[in-house]
N, C-alpha and C positions, 0 to 999 in steps of 0.2 A: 561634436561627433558622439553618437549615442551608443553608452559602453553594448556591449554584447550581452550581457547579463540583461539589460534593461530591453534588451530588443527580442531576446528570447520571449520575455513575461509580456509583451505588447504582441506579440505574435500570436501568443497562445491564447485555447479558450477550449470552452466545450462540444466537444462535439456532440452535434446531433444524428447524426446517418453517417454512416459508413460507406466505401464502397468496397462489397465483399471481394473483386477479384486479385483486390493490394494486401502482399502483404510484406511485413518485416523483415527483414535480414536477417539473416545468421548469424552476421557481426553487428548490426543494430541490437539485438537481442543481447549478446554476449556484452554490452556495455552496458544494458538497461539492468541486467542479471545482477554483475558487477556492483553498480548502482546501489542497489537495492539492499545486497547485502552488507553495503558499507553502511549504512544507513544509520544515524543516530539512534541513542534510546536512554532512559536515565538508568545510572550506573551502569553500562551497558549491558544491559540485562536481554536486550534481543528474546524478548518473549513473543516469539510469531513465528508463523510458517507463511510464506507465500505462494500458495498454489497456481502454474499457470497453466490455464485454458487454453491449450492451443489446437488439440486432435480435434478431428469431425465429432468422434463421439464426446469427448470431455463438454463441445459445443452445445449435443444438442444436451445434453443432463444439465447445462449451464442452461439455456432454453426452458428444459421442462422444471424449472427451481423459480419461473416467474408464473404458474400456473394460477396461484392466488391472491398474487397484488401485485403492483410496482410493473405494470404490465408492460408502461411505456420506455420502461428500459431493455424490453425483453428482446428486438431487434437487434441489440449490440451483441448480445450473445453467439450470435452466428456470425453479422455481417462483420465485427470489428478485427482482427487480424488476431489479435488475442486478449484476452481479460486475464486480470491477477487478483485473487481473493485474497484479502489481506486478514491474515487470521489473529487471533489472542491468546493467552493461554489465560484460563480463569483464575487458576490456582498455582499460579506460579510459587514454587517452593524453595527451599534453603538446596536441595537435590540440581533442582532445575541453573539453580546461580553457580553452584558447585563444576559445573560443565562450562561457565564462561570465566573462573576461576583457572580453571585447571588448563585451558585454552590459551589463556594470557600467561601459566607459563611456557607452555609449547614454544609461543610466541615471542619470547623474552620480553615481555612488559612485566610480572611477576616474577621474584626468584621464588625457587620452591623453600625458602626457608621462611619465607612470607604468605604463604599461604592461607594461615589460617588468619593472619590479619588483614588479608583480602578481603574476608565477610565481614569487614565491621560496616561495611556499602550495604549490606544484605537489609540493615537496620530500617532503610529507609523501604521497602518492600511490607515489612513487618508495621509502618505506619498506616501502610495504605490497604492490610489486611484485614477482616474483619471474624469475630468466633469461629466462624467457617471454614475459616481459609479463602477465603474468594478475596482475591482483590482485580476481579475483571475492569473495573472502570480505570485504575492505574495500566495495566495490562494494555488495556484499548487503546489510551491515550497513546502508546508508543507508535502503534499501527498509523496514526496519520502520520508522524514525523516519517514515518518509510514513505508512506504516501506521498506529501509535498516531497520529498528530495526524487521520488520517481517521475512524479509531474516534473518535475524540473530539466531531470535528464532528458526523457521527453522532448518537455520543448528546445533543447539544444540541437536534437537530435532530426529539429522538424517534423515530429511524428506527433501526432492528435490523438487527445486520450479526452475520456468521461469519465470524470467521478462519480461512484456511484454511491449513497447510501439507500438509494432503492432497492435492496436488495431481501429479499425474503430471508433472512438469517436461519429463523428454524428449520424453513426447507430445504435449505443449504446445506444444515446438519445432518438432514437424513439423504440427502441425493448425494453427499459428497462426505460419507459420514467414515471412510477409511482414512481419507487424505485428513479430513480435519482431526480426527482420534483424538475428541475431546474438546479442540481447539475452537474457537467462536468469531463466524467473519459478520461482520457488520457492513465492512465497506470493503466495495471491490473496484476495480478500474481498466474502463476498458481501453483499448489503443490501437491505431493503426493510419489509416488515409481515409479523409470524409468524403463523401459523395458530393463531387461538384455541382451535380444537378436538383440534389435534395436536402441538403445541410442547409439549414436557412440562418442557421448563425454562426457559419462562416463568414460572410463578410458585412455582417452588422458592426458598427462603431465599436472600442471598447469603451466601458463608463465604468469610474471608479467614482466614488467621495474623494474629494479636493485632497492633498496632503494635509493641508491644514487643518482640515477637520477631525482627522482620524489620528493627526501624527506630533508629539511633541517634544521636544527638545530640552532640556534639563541644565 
């Protein structure tokens, strides 16, 4: 019997076409929401906003941000149920950790008499910084670990999503330049129900490399 976890990831794929008149639940959402913010990151540094695209208008500004390239993504924009920008923080700072710090003791995972040796985590930030302060590429990296645990939900969930790095990031910045305030989305993902009569890879075979080839054991 093939576990659930395995049946999930044989299910899923990318959707290509949407069908605009489906959409998500209010308790589908409320888990996918969930999800999202449970979501890994190193030292749980949570340097991201998730903005989601769900109003007619957020749609079409989602729409008019493929105006310059990535065009053949620009359909999901509308037809998908919703999209979620997955944002960065460039310059994440000792400020910025000080807030997941201060959380964890709300939270009783820190006591407050330990607090300031909560930041010796901070250390590993400061590796990935550069004279500038920029450390976007460490930053980014977190955004897909949200990314794969929300595909995931997802697919538990039975609901079809597209990854996207097609996405025009600079025009992003200026179409959606309150929500990001500062923040930098590279990849965003849309989701909902595919068009059964125009998703053409829907019910194409899945094809992976062998385990063997890609997998090894130690």
């Amino acid at each position: 019997m093939t576990h659930a976890i395995i049946s999930d990831l044989e299910k899923r794929y990318t959707a290509k076409r949407y069908d605009a008149t489906k959409r998500v639940s209010a308790a589908d959402l409320a888990v996918i929401y969930d999800a999202m913010v449970l979501s890994p990151s190193s030292i749980n540094s949570q340097p991201w906003k998730f903005i989601v695209i769900e109003s007619d208008d957020a749609k079409q500004r989602l729409h008019d941000s493929f105006a310059n390239k990535f065009q053949f993504n620009q359909p999901h924009a509308k037809a998908a149920s919703h999209t979620i920008l997955f944002a960065y923080n460039p310059k994440y700072t000792r400020e910025d950790y000080a807030k997941v710090v201060d959380q964890g003791i709300t939270d009783g995972r820190t006591k407050p008499e330990d607090r300031e040796g909560a930041f010796g985590a901070y250390a590993f930030v400061d590796l990935n910084t550069d004279a500038a302060g920029n450390n976007a590429a460490w930053t980014k990296s977190q955004t897909y670990l949200a990314l794969g645990n929300t595909m995931h939900t997802l697919a538990r969930l039975g609901i079809d999503s597209t990854p996207m790095e097609g996405v025009d990031s600079e025009m992003l910045g200026q179409v959606f330049a309150k929500e990001l305030d500062g923040y930098v989305c590279d990849v965003a993902l849309a989701f909902g129900y595919h068009h059964s009569d125009e998703d053409y890879n829907a019910k194409l075979p899945k094809s992976r490399l062998a385990a063997e080839q890609v997998l090894q054991v130690l």
